[in-house]
gemmi code that builds the backbone of each chain (N, CA, C; Angstrom):
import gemmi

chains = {
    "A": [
        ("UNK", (99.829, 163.791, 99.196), (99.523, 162.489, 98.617), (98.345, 161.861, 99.391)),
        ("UNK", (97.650, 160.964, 98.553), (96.095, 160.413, 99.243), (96.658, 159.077, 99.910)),
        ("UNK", (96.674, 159.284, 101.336), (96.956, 157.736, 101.573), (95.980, 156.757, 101.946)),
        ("UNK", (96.027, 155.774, 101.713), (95.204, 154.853, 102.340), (94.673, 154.795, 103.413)),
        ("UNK", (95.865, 154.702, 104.563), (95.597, 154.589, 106.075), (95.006, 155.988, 106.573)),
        ("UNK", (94.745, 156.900, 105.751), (93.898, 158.336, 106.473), (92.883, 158.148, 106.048)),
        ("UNK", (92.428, 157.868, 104.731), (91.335, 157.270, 104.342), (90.546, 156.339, 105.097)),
        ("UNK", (91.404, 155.031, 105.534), (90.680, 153.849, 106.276), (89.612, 154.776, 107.685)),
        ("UNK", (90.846, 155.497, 108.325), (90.909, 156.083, 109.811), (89.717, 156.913, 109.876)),
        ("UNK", (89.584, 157.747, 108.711), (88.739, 158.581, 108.942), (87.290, 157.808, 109.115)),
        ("UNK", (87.241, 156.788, 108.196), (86.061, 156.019, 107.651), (85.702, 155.373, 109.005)),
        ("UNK", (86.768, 154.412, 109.622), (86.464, 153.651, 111.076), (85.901, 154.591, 111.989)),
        ("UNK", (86.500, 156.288, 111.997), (86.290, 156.883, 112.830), (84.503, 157.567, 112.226)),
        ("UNK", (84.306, 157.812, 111.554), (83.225, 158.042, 111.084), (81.667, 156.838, 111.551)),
        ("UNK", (82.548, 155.926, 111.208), (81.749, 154.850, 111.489), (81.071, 154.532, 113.114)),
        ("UNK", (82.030, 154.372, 113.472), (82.222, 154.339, 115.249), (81.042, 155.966, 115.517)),
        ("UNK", (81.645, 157.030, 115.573), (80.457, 158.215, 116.003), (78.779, 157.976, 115.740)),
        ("UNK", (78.863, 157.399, 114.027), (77.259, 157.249, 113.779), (77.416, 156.210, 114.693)),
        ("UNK", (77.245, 155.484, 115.428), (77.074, 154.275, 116.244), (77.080, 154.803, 117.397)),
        ("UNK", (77.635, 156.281, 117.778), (77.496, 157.018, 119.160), (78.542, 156.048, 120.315)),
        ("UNK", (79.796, 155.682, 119.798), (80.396, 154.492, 120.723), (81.744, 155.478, 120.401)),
        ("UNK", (82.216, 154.518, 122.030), (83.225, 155.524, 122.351), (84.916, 154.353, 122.102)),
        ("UNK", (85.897, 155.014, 121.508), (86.890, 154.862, 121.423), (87.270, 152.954, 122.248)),
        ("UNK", (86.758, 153.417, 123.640), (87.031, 152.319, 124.406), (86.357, 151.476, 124.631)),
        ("UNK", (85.491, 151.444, 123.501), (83.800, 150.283, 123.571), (84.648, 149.862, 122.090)),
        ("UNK", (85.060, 150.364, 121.279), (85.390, 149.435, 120.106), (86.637, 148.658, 120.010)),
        ("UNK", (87.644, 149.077, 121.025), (88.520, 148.758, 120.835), (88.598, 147.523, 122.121)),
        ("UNK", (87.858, 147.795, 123.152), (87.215, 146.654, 123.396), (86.924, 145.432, 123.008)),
        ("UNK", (85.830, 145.764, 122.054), (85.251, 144.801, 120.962), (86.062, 144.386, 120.295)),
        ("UNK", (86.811, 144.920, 119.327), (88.001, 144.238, 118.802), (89.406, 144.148, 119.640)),
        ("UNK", (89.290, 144.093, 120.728), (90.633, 143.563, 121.044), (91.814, 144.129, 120.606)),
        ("UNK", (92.075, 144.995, 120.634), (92.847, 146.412, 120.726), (92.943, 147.211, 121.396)),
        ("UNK", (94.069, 147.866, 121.503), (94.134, 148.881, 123.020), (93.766, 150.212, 122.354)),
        ("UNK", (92.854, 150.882, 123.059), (92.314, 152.085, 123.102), (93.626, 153.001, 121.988)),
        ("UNK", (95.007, 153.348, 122.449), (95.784, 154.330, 121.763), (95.913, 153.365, 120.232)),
        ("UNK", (95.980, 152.325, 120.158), (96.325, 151.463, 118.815), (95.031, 152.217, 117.617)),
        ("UNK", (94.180, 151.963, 117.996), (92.736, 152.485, 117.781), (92.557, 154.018, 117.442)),
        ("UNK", (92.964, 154.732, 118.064), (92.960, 156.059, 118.278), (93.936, 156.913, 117.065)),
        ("UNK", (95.442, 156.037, 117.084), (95.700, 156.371, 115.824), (95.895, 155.729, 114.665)),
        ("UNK", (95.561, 155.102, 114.814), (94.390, 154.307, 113.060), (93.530, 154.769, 112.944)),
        ("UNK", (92.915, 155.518, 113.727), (91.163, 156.347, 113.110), (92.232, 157.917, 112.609)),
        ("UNK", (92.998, 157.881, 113.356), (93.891, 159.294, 113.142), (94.586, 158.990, 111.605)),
        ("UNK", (94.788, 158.197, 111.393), (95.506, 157.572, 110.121), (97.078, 157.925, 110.346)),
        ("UNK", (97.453, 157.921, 111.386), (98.937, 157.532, 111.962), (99.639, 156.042, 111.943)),
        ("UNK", (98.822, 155.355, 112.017), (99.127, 153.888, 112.080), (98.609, 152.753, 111.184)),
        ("UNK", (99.199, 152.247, 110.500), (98.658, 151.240, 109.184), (98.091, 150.151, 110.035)),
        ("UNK", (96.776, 150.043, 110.272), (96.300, 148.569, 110.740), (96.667, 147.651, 109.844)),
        ("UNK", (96.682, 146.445, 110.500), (97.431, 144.986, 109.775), (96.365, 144.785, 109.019)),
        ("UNK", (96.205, 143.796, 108.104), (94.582, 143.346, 107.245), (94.164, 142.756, 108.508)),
        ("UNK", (94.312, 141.735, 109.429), (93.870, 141.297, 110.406), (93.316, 141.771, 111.405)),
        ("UNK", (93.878, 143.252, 111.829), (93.463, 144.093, 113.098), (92.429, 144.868, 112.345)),
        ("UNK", (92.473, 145.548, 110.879), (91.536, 146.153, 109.990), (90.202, 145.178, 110.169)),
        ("UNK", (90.138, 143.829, 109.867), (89.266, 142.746, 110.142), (88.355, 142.660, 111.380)),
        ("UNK", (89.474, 143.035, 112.320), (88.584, 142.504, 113.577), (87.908, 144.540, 114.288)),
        ("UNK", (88.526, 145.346, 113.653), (87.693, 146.492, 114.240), (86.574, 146.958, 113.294)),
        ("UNK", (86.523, 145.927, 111.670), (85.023, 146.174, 111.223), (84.261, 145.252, 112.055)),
        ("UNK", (84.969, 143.843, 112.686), (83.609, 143.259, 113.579), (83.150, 143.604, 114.476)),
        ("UNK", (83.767, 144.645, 115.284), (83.664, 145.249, 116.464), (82.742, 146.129, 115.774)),
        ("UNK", (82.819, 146.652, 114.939), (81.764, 148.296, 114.407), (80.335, 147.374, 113.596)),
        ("UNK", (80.745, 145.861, 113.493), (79.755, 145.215, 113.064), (79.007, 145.797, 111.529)),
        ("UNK", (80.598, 146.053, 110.862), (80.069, 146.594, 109.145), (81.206, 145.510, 108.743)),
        ("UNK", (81.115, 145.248, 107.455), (81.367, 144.192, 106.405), (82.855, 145.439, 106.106)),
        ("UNK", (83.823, 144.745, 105.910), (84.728, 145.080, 105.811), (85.053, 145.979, 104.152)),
        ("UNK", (84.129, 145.079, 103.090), (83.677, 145.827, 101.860), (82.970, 147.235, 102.135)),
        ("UNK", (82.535, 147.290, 103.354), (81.899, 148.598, 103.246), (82.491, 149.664, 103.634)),
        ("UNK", (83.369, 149.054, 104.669), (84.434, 150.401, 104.992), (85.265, 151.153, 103.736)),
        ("UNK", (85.642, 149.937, 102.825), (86.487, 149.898, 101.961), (86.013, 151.007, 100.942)),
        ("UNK", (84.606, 150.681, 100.288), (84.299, 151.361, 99.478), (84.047, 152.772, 99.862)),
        ("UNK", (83.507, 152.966, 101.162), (83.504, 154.397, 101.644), (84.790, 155.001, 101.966)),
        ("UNK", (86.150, 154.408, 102.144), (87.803, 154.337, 102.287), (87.759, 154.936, 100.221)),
        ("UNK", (87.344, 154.318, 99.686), (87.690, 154.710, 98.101), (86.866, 155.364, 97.514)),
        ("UNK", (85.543, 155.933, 98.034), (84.991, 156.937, 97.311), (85.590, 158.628, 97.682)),
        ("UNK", (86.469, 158.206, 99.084), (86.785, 159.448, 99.652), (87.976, 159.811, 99.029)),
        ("UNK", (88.811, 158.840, 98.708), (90.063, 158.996, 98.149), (90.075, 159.415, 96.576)),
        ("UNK", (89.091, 159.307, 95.931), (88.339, 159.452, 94.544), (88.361, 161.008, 94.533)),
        ("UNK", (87.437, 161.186, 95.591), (87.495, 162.598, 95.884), (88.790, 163.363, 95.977)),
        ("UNK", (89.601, 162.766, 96.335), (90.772, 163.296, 96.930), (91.778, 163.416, 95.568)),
        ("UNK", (91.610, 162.596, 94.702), (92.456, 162.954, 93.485), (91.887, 163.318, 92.357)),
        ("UNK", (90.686, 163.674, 92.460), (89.826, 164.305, 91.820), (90.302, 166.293, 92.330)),
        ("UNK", (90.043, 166.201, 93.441), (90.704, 167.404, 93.644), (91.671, 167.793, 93.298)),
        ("UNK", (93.021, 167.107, 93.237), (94.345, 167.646, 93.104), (94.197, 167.300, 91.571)),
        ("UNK", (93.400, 166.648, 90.865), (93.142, 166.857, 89.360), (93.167, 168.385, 88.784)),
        ("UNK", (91.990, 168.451, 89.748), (91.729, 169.664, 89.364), (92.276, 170.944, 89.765)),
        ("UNK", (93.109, 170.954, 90.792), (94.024, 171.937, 91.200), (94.396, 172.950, 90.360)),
        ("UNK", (94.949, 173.653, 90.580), (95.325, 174.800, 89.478), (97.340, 174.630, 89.658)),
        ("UNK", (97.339, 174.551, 88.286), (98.917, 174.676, 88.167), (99.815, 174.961, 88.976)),
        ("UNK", (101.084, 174.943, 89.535), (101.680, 175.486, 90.563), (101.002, 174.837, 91.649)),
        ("UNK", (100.174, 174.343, 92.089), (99.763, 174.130, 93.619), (100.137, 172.663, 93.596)),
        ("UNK", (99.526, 171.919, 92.794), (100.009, 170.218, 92.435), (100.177, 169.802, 90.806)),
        ("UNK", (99.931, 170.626, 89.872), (99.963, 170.412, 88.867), (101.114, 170.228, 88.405)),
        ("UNK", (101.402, 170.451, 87.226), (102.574, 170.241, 86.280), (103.201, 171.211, 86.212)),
        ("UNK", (104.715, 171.579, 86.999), (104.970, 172.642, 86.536), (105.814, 173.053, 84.978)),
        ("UNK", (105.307, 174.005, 84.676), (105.509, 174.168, 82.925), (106.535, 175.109, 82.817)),
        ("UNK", (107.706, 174.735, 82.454), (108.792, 175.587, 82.111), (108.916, 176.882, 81.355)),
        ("UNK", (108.701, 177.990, 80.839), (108.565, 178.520, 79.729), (110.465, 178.900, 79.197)),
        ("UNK", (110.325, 178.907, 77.622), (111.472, 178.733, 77.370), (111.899, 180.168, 77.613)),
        ("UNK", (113.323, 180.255, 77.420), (114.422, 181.471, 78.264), (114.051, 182.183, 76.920)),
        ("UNK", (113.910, 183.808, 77.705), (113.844, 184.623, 76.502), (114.753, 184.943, 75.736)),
        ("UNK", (114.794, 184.946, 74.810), (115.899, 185.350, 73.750), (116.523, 186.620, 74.113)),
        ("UNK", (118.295, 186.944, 74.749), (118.332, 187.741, 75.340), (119.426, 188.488, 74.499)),
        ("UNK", (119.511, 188.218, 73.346), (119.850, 188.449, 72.219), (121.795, 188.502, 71.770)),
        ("UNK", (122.318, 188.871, 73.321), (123.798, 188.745, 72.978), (124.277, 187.273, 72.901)),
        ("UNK", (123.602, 186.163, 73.091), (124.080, 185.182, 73.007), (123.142, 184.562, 72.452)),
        ("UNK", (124.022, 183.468, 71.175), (123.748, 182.492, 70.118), (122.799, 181.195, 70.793)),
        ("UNK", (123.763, 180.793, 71.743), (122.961, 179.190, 72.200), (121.921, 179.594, 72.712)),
        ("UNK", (121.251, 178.340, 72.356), (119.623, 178.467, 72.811), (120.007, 177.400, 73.845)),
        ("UNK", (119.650, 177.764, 75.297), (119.613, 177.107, 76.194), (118.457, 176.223, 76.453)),
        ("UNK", (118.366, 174.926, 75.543), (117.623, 174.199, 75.289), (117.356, 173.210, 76.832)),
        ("UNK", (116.333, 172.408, 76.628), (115.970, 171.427, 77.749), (114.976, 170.470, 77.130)),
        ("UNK", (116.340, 169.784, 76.692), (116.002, 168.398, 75.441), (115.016, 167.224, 76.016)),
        ("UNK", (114.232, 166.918, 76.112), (113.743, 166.134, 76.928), (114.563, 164.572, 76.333)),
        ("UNK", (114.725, 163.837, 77.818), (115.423, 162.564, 77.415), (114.881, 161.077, 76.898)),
        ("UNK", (115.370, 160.807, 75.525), (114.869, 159.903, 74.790), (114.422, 158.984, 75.488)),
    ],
    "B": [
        ("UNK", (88.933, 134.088, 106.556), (88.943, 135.214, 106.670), (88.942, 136.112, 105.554)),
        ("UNK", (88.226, 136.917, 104.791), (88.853, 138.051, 103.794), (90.111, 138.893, 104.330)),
        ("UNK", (90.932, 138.939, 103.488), (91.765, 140.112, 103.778), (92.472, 140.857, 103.090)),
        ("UNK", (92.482, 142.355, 103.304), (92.890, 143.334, 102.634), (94.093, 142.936, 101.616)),
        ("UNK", (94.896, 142.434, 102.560), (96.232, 142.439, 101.336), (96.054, 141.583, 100.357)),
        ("UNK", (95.080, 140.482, 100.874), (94.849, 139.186, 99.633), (94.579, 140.127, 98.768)),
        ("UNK", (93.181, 140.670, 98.654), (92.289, 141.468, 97.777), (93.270, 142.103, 97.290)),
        ("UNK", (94.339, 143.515, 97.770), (95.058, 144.318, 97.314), (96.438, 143.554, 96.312)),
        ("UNK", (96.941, 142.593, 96.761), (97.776, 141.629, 96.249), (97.683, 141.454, 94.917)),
        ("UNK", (96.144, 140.512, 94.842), (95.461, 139.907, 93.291), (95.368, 141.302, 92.813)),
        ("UNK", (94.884, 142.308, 92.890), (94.300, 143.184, 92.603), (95.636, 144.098, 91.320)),
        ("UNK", (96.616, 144.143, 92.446), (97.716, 144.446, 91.500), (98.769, 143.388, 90.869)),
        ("UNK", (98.568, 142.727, 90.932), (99.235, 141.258, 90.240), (98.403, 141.162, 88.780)),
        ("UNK", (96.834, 141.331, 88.880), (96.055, 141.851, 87.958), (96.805, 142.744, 86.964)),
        ("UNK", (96.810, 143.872, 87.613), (96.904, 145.088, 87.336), (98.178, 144.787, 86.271)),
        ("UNK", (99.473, 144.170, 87.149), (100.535, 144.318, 86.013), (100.241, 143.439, 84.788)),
        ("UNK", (100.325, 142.423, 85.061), (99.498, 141.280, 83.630), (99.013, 141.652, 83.001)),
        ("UNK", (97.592, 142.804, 83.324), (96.979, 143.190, 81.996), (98.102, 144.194, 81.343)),
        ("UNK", (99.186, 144.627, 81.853), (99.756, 145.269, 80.992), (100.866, 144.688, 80.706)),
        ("UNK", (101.276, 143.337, 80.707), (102.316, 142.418, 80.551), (103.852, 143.272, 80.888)),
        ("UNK", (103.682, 143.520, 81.852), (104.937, 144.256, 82.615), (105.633, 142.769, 83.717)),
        ("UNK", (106.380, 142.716, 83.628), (107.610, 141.970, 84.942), (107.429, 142.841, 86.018)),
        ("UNK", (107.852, 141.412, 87.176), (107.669, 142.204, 88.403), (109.338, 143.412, 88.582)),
        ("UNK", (110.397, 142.765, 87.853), (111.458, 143.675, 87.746), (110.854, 145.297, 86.990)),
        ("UNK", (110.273, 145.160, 86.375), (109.956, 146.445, 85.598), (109.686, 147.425, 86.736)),
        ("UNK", (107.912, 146.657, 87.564), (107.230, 147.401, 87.876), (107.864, 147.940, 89.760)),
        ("UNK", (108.339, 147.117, 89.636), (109.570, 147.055, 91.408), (110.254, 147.928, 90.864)),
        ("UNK", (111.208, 148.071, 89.826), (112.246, 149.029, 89.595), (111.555, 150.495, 89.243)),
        ("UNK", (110.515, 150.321, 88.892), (109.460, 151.481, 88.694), (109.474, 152.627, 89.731)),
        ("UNK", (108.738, 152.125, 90.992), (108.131, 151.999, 91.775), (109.653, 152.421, 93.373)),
        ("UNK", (110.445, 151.876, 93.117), (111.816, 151.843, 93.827), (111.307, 151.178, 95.202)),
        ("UNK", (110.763, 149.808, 94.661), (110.522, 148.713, 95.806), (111.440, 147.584, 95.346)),
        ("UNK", (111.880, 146.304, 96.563), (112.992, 145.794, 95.753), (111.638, 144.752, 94.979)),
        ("UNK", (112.332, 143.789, 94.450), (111.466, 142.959, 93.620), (111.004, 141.859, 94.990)),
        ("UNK", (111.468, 141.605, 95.179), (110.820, 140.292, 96.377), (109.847, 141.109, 97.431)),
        ("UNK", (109.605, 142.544, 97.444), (108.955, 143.092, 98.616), (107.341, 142.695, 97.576)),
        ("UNK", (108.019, 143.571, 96.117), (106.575, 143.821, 95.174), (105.953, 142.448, 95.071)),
        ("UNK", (107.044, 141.063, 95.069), (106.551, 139.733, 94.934), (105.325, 139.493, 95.768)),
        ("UNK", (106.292, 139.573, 97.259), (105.223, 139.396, 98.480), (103.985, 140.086, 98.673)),
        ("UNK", (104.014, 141.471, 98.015), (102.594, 142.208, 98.629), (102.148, 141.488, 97.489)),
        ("UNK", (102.230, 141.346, 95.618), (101.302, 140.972, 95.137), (100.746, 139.371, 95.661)),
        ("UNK", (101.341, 138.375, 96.386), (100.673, 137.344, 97.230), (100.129, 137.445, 98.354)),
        ("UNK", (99.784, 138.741, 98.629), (99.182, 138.702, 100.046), (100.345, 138.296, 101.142)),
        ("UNK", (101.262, 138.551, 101.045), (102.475, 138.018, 102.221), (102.579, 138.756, 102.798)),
        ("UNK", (102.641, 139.967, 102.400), (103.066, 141.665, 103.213), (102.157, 142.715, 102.703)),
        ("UNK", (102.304, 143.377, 104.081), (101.293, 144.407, 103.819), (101.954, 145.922, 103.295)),
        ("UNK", (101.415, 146.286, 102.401), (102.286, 147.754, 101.848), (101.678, 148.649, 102.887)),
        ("UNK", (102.719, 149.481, 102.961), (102.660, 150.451, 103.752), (101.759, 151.627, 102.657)),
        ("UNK", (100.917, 152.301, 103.018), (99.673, 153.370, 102.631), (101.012, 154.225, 101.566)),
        ("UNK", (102.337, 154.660, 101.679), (103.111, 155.141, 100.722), (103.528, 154.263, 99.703)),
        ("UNK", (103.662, 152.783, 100.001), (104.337, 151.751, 99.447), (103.469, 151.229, 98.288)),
        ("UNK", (102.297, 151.513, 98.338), (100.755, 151.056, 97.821), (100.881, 152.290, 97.272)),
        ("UNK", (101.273, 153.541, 96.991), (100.924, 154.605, 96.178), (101.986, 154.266, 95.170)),
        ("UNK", (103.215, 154.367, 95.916), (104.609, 153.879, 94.787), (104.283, 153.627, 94.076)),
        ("UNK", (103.549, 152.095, 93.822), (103.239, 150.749, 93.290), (102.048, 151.203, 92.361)),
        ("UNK", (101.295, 151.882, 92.840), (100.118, 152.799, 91.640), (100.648, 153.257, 90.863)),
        ("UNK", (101.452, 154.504, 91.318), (102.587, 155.122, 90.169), (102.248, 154.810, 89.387)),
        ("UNK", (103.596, 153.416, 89.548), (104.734, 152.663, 88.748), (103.639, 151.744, 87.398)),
        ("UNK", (102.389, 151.870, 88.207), (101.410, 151.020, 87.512), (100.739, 151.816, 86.416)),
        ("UNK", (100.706, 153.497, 86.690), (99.973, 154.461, 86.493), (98.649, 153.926, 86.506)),
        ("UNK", (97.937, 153.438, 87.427), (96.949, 153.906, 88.058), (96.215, 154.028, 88.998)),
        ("UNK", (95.170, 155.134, 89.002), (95.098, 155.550, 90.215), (94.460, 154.406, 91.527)),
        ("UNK", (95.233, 154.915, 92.787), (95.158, 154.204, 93.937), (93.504, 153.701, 94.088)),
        ("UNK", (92.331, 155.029, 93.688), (91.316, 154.583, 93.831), (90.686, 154.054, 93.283)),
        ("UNK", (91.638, 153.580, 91.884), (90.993, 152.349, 90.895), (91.194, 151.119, 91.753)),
        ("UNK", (92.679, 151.083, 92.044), (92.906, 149.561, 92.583), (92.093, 149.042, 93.938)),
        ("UNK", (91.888, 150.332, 94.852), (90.630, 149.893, 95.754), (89.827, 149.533, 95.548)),
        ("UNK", (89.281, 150.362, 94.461), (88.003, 149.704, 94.316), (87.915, 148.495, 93.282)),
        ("UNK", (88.748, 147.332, 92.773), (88.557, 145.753, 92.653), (88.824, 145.375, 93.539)),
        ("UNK", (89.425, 146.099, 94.397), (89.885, 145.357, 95.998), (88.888, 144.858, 96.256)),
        ("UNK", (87.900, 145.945, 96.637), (86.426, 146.253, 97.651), (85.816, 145.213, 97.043)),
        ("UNK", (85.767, 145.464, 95.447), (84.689, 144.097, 94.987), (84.646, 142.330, 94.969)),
        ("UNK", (86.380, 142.998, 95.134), (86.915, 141.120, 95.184), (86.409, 140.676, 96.207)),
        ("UNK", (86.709, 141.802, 97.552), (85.925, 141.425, 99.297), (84.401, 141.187, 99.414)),
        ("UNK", (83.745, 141.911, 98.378), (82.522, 141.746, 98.484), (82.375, 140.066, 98.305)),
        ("UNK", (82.662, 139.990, 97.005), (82.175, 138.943, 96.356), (83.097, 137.771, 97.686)),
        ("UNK", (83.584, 137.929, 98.384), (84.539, 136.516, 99.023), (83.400, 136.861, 100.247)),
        ("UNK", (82.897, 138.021, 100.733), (81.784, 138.018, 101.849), (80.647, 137.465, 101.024)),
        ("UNK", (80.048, 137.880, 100.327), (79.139, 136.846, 99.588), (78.780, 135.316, 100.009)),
        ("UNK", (79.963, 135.035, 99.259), (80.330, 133.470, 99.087), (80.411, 132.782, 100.315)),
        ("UNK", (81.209, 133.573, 101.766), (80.566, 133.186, 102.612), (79.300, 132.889, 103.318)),
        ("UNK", (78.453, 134.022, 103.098), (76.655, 134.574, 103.493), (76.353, 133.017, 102.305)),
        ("UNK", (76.957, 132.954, 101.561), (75.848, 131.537, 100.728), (76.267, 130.394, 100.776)),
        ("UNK", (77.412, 130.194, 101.809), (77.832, 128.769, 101.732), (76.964, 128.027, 102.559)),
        ("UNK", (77.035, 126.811, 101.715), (75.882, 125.555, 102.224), (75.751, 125.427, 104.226)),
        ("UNK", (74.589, 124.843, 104.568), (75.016, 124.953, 106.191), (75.833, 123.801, 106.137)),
        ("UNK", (76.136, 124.015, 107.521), (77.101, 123.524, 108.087), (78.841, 123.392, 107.321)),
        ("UNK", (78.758, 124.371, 106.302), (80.229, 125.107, 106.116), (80.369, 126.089, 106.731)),
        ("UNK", (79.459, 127.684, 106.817), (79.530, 129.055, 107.722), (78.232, 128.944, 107.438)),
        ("UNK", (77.291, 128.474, 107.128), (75.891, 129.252, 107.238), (74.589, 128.943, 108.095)),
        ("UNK", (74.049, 129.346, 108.174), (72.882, 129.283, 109.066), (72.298, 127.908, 108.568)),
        ("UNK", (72.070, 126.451, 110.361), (71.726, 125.283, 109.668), (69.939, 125.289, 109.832)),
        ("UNK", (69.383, 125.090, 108.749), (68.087, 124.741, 108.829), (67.891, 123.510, 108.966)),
        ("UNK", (66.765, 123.287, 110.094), (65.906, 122.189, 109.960), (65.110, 121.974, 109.537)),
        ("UNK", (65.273, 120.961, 108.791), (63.624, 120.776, 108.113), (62.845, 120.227, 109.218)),
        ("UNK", (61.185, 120.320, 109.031), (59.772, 120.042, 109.735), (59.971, 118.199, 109.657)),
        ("UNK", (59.984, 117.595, 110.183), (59.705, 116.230, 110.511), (58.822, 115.490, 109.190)),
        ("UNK", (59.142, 114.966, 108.286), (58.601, 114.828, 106.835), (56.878, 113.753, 107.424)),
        ("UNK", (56.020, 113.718, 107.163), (54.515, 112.876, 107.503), (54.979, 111.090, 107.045)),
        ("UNK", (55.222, 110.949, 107.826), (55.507, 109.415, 107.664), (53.801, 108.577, 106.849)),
        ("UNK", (52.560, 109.125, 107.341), (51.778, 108.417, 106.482), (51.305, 108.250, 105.241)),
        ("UNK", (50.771, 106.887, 104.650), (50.866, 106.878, 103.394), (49.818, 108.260, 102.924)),
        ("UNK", (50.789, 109.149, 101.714), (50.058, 110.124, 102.201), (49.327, 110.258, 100.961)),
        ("UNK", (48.171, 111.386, 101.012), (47.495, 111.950, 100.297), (48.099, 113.500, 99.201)),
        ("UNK", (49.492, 113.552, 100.320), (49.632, 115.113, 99.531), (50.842, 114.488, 98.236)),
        ("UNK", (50.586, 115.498, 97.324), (51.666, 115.984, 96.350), (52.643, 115.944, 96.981)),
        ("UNK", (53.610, 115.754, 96.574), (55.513, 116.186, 96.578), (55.271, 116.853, 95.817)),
        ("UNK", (55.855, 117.947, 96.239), (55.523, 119.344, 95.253), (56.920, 119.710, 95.439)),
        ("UNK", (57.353, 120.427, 93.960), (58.525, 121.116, 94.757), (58.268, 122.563, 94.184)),
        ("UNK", (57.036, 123.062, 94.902), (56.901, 124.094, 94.669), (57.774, 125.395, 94.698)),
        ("UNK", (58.153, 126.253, 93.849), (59.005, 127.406, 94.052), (58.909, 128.158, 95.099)),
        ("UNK", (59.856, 128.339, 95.643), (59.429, 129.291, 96.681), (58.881, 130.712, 96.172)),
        ("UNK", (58.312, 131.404, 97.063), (57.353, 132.352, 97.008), (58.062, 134.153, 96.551)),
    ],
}
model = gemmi.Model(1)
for chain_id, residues in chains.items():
    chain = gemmi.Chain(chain_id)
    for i, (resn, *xyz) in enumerate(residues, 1):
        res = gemmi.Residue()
        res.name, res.seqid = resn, gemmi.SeqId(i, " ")
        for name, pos in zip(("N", "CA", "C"), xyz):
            atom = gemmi.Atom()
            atom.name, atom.element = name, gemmi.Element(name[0])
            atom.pos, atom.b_iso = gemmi.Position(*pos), 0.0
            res.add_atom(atom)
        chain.add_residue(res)
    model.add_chain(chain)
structure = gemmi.Structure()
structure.add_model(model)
structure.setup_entities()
């Protein structure tokens, strides 16, 4: 499943490297302890909207921007399992029981009204 | 402050209205109780990155639709900040000391450039 908070994490953490800054310079900046930080970029830990707030001011990006780069990745991400091939995430498709000829009932699988 | 859950809140409070669903429907959907689905759609609580997929489900649609009115709702509330008048959040200009003598020039209110 595509979650949010791996999405966010990756994006903060993405963000933070192009900036060449280290773990303990941002969390610094936003006022957070280094491990809090560490797994929210890991996407282990759901930042609050508030702590999400204050480590885009620390990375000094608009919080819309994390976001949209947080949802173009996730786009991606169910775009893939769109496209998956059957059996892996798709739909799995029953095929009906072969007719095995000594027995009458058709072992039906009525779908429910 | 912008914040995520506001944005995410409206966003799916939206979401059910345009399809004139109850919050009982889309809570029982979803297997959140109804007062949790109340609170996240007001920005009260923050869904947990699984709790926010539930809630897509139940909505059928996808998580990276609802981000992204999130993102735009944030844009547009960062906006609105960047243009509020000075001395609400924005940068205060001074004007140049106006020529007290009886003057020769136009009052122009020329367009800016």
């Amino acid at each position: 499943m595509a979650l949010l908070r791996r999405a966010l994490g990756d994006t903060l953490r993405g963000q933070r490297q192009r900036q060449e800054r280290t773990l303990r310079e941002v969390s610094s900046a936003a006022r957070v302890s280094l491990g809090y930080l560490s797994e929210v970029e890991r996407g282990q830990k759901e930042a609050s909207s508030e702590l999400l707030s204050a480590i885009c001011d620390a990375l000094e990006v608009q919080l819309s921007e994390v976001l949209q780069e947080a949802t173009e990745s996730l786009r991606a991400s169910e775009l893939a399992v769109d496209a998956a091939p059957a059996g892996a995430f798709g739909k799995v498709v029953i095929p009906p029981p072969s007719d095995s000829g000594d027995s009458k009932r058709m072992v039906s699988a009525s779908p429910a009204a």
